[in-house]
N, C-alpha and C positions, 0 to 999 in steps of 0.2 A: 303324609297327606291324608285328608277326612276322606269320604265315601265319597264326595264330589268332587274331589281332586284338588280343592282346596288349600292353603297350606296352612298345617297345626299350630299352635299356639306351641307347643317342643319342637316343630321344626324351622320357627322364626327365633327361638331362642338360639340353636345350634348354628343357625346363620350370623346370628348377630355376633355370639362368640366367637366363630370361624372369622367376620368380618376381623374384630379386635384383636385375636389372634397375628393375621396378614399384616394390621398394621403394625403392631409392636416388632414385628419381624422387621417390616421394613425399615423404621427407625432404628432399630440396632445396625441393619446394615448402615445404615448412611453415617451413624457414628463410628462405624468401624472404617469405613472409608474416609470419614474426614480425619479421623487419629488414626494413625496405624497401631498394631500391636506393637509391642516392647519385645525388643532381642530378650532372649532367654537361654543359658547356658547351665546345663547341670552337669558334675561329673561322679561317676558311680563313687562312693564309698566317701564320698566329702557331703560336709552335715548344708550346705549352703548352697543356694542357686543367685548366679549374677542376672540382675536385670540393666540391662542399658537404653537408652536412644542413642544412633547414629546420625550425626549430623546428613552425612552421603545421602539415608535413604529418609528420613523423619523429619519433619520443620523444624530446621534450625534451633538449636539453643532447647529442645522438647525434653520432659523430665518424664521419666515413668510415673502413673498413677494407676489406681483402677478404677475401672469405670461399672457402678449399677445399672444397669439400666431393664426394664420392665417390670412386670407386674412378681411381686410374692407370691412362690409356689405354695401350695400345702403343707409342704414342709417346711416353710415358713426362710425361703432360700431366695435368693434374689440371684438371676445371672451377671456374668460379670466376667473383667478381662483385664490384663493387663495392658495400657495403652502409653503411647507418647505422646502430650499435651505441654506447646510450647506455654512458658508462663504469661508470655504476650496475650495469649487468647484465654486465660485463666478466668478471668474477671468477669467475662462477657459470659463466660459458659455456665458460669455460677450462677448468673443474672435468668439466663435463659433457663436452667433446670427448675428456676422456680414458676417464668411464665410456663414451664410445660409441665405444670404440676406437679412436679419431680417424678417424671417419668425417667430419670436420669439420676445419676450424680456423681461429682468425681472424689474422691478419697485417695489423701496420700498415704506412701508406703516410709512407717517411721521410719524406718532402714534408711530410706534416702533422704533422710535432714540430714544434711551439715551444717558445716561452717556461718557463725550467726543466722537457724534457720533456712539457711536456702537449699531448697531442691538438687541435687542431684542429677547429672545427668546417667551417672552408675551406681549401682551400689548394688549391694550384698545383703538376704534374708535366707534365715534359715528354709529349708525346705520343708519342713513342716509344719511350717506356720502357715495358720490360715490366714484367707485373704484378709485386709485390713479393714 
């Protein structure tokens, strides 16, 4: 604040940043709640981790992808997750990452192409392969 209690020109920046900040937050949250995360099983000494969707707990018919979403750090890194995204709602979410500027995106895991191209509701990547 200035000498009359005023608010700075650096302290309306720090709010505004804080602002975008909270929201990117909470955008992630609500795509992590509308996708769940993808099972994930790794076992010591084996070069590979299984990812799955489970019909029981994930909408129906969901394929593992991972999902971008916010702003590029410094490090020039983008957060991200493994999620389960039925192929039903594929098209629409495609549609939507670009009204929201690509604040988002989904990228599949070549691991889980099969059979004539389709998704996967399991599959197998090395574990030291970075994300895709």
């Amino acid at each position: 604040f200035d000498a009359l209690g005023g608010t700075t020109e650096e302290a309306r920046r720090v709010e505004d940043r804080h602002d975008i900040y909270a929201a990117e937050e909470l955008f992630k949250k609500e795509l992590k709640q509308r996708w769940k995360t993808c099972n994930k099983r790794f076992q010591n000494g084996q070069p590979n981790v299984v990812l799955w969707c489970d019909d029981n707990h994930h909408t129906k018919g969901s394929v593992p992808v991972y999902i971008y979403a916010g702003e590029v750090n410094s490090k020039g890194k983008q957060e991200g997750w493994c999620a389960c995204v039925p192929p039903a709602e594929r098209a629409a979410a495609e549609k939507e990452t670009l009204q929201a500027n690509e604040k988002f995106r989904i990228v599949d895991y070549p691991e889980c192409r099969q059979r004539g191209n389709k998704l996967e509701q399991r599959c197998e990547r090395p574990r030291s392969a970075p994300p895709p």
